[in-house]
N, C-alpha and C positions, 0 to 999 in steps of 0.2 A: 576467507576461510573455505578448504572444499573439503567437500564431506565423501564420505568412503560410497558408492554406489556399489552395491551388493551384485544389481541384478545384472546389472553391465560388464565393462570389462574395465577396473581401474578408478581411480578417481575419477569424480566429477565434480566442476565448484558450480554452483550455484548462484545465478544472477540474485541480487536484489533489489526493490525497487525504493526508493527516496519517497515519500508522498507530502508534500508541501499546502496545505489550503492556503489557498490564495484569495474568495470571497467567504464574507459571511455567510453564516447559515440561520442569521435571522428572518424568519419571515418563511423559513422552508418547511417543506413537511417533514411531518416526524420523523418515517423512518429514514428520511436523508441524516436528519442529526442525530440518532441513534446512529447510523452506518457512519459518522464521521467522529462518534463518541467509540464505536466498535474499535477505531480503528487508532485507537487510542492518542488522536488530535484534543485538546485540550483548549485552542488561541488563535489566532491568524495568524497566519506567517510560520508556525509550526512547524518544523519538521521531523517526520518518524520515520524510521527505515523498517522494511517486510520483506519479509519473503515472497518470490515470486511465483505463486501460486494461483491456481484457477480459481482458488475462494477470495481471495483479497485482489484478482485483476476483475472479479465480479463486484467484488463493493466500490474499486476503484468507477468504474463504469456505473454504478447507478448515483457519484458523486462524482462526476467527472467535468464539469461545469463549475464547480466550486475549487477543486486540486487543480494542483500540475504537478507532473509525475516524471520522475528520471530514474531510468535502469542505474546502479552500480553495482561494482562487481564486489562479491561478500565474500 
């Protein structure tokens, strides 16, 4: 899907990103399994699609040991 950019000149589509957990988050600290509940993973093996944003490439990264993550294009 691209979405209309106002400030630019014309469409722009917008990456997004796949976020897949791949280990447990037994045994972690809280705010990693809040940040992995934020991000609305639920199971291992999981996968949710986000937008690619500097707030969710920030949570990616303080849960980045536990995910694996792939750009696709939305």
């Amino acid at each position: 899907m691209c979405l209309l950019n106002r400030s630019a000149h014309g469409v722009n589509c917008f990456m997004k990103l796949a976020i897949t957990q791949k280990r447990s988050a037994i045994g972690r600290a809280k705010d990693q399994k809040a940040t992995i509940e934020a991000l609305g993973i639920k199971r291992l093996s999981q996968q949710v699609v986000h937008n690619d944003t500097p707030q969710i490439r920030g949570m990616i990264n303080k849960i980045k040991h536990l995910v694996e993550v792939e750009e696709v294009e939305g």
